[in-house]
C-alpha positions, -999 to 999 in steps of 0.1 A, spaced: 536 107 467 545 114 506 575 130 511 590 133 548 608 164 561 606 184 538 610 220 549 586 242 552 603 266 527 604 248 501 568 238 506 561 272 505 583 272 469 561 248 454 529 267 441 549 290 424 570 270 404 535 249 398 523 284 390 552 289 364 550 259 347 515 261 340 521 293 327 551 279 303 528 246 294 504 272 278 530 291 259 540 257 242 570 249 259 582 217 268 612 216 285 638 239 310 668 242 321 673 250 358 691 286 345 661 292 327 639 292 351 658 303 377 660 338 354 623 336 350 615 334 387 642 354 397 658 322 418 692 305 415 695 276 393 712 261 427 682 266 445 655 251 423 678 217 421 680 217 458 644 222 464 632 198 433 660 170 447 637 172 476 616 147 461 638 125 441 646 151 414 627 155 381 658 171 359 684 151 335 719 164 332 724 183 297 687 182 293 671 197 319 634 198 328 605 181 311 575 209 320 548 188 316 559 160 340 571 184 366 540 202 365 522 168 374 548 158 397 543 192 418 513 187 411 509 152 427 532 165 457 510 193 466 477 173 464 462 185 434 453 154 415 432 140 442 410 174 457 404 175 491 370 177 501 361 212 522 331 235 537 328 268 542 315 283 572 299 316 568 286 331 536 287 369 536 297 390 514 337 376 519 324 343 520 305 345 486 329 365 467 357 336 475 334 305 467 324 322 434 355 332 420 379 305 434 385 274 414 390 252 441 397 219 424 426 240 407 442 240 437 432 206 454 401 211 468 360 201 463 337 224 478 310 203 492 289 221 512 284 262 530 271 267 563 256 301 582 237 310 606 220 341 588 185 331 580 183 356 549 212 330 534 204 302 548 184 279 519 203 301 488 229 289 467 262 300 465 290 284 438 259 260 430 261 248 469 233 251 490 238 266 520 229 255 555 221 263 587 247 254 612 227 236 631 229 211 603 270 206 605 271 174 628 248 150 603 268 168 574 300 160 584 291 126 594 278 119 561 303 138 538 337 138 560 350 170 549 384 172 557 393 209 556 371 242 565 371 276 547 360 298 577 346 332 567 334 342 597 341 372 623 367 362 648 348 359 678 329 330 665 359 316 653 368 298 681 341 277 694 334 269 655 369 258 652 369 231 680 335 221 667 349 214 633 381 194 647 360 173 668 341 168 637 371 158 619 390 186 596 423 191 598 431 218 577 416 252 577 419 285 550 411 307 580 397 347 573 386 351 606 416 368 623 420 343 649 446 318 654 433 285 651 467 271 653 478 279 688 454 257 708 459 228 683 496 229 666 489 195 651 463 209 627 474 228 592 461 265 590 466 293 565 459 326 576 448 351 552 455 386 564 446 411 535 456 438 559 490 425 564 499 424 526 489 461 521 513 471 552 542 456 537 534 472 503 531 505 523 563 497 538 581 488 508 565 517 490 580 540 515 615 528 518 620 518 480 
């Protein structure tokens, strides 16, 4: 399901009411209303219509929501049912705490391979996945195709590895590194993850609640 201008809020929406509704599939519900779940993710019932009607609307008037086929249906939107297959690229200490404890193909992805260039790593296994020397990533990539790159690795190699891996063809990155992949190449997807960032907004909302 491809879905044109959709914007980028509501994209940003979506894993949470996925998130939700997994939540109310396991508690044995079957159906919503848009009130109803508006007052469970503190939203407007206005709001989730608009967002859902987005993508040809799931709801029927005086009956509401069936979970389980909006679950698939975000689902489906968000690329879930057909994973994506990634790398990682550096496996240190950040890099093996997030392959080991993230279920990737929860969330659309299939780990299919680790790279670094620390010999003490290189040759161990990590989530099950060997991992690699980086001098390897060219014949990997041209044998696999990995489409999109978890990079746990310190910023200043973050940028040659970067246009390495675009040239090699991924187009979406879950970058750690602290630097910004997307401002050289706007036409590839990137996620920054900036643990730092979160904790100064709690301090700020801690301190001005």
């Amino acid at each position: 399901m491809k879905e044109q201008h959709i914007s980028i809020s509501v994209i940003k929406r979506l894993p949470r009411y996925y998130r939700f509704l997994g939540e109310l599939k396991k508690q044995g519900f079957t159906r919503i209303s848009s009130g109803e779940l508006a007052g469970r993710m503190n939203l407007t019932a206005s709001q989730i219509r608009q967002d859902l009607n987005c993508f040809r609307g799931f709801g029927q008037q005086g009956y509401g929501y069936n979970i389980e086929m909006l679950y698939d249906g975000i689902g489906e939107i968000l690329g879930i049912d057909k994973p994506t297959s990634a790398i990682m690229l550096g496996v240190g200490k950040l890099g093996v705490v997030v392959a080991e404890n993230m279920n990737f193909q929860k969330y659309g992805f299939n780990l299919v391979g680790a790279f670094d260039v620390d010999e003490e790593v290189i040759g161990k296994e990590v989530a099950g996945i060997k991992v690699l020397s980086l001098d390897e990533l060219e014949a990997f990539c041209s044998e696999h195709k990995p489409k999109a790159a978890f990079m746990c690795v310190p910023s200043a190699a973050a940028p040659e590895l970067s246009e390495r891996l675009i040239g090699l063809g991924v187009t979406g990155f879950w970058n750690f590194s602290h630097y910004d992949i997307g401002i050289k190449h706007p036409e590839v997807s990137v996620e920054n993850v900036h643990f730092g960032d979160t904790l100064m907004r709690l301090s700020y909302k801690v301190k001005n609640s």
